[in-house]
N, C-alpha and C positions, 0 to 999 in steps of 0.2 A: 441466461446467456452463459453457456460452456466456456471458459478462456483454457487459453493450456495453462500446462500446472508449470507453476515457475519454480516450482521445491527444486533447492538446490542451485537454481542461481546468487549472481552477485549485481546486485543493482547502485551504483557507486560504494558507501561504503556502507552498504547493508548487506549481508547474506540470509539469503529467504531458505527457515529449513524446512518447513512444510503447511501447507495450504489449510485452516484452519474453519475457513467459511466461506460462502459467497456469496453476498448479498448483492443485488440488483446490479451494477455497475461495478461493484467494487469486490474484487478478491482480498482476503486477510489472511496473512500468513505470518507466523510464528519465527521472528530474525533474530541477528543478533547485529550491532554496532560494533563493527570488528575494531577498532580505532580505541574506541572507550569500554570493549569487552561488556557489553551490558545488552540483556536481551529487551527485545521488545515486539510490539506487534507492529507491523506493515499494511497499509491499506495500497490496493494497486488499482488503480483507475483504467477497466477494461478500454480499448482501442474505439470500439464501436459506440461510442454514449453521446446521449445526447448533450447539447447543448447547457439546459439545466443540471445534468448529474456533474457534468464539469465545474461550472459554477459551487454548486457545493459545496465537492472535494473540493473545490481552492479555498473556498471561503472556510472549512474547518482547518484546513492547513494553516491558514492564516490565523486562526484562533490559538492552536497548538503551539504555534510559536509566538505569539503575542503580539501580534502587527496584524489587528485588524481593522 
């Protein structure tokens, strides 16, 4: 599943500099945390997913931050 390429957007305080993978659902791109100047990887939950891939991505988001 193709998504468009977000390189070079700003998604609140992340800026996406380029598109690094795409796995099933989820595009990975190469950011940086402009606020705390530190880069990192971004995962972006395609528009069209199902039910379960959503599920997922919340429930790792939830890991990541430690409120699971």
């Amino acid at each position: 599943m193709a998504a468009r390429d977000l390189s070079g957007r700003t998604l609140g305080a992340f800026v996406l500099h380029e598109r690094v993978d795409e796995v099933g659902p989820l595009a990975v791109y190469r950011g940086k945390q402009r606020l705390l100047k530190r880069d990192l990887i971004v995962k972006v939950l395609h528009r069209q997913c199902d039910d379960d891939a959503r599920e997922l991505f919340l429930r790792e988001a939830r890991l990541c931050i430690g409120s699971a």
